[in-house]
C-alpha positions in Angstrom: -7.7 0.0 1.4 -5.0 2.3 2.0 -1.2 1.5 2.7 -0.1 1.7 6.5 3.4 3.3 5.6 4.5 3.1 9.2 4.2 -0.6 9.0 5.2 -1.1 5.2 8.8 0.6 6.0 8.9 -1.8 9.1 7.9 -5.1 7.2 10.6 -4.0 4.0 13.3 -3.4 6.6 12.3 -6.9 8.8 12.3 -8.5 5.4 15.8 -7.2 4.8 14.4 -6.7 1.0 15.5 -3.9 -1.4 12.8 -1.9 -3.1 14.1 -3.8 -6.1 13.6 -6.6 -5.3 10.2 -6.1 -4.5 9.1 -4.8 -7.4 10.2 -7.5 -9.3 7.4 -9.2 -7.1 4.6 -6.9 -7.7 5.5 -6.6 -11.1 2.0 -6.2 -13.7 1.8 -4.6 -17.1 1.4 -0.7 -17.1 3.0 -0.6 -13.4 6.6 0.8 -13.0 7.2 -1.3 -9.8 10.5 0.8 -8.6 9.0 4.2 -9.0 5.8 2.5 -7.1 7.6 1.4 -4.3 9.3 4.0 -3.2 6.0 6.4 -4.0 4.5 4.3 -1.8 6.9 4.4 1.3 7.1 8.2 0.9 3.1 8.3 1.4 2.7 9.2 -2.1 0.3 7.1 -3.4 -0.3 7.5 -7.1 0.1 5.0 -9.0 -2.9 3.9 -6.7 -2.3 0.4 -5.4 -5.1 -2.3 -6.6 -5.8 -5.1 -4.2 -3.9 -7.1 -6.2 -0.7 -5.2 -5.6 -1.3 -5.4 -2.2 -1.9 -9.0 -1.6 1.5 -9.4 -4.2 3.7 -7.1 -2.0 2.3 -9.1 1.7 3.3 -12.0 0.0 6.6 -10.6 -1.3 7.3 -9.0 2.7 6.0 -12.6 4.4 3.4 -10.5 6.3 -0.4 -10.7 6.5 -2.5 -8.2 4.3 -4.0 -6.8 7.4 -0.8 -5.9 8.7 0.5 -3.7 5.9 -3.1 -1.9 5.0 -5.8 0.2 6.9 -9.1 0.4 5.9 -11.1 3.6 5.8 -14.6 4.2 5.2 -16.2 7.8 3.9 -19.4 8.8 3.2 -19.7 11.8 0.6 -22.9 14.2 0.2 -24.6 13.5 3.1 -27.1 15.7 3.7 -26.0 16.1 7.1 -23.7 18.6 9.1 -20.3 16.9 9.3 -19.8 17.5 13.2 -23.0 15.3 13.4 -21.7 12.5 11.1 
């Protein structure tokens, strides 16, 4: 799962939240939830988001998962040419 940015900023302004705030949601040992959330809204995404974070910060915003997240699927080492993938 990767974050939808686009729709992250849109949720945290509709939510009328600060990044503060939020973090105070997502908040788990060994995670600096400030410094996260705003990695996150720049497209930066390291510290990598579990699926925990992720289901914390749609609950935090009010939204569904699905709205905030976009799911990507990759296949590495295929013996294949990639124009034929």
């Amino acid at each position: 799962m990767i974050i939808n940015v686009d729709n992250l900023n849109k949720a945290i302004k509709k939510a009328e939240m600060s990044h503060e705030q939020i973090a105070e949601a997502i908040a788990r040992p060994g995670l600096d939830g400030k410094a996260a959330i705003n990695n996150w809204t720049r497209k930066n995404f390291k510290p990598k988001p579990t699926p925990s974070d992720l289901e914390k910060l749609a609950n935090a915003l009010n939204v569904p998962l699905k709205s905030i997240v976009w799911f990507e699927g990759a296949h590495r080492w295929a013996k294949v040419a990639p124009r034929k993938a």
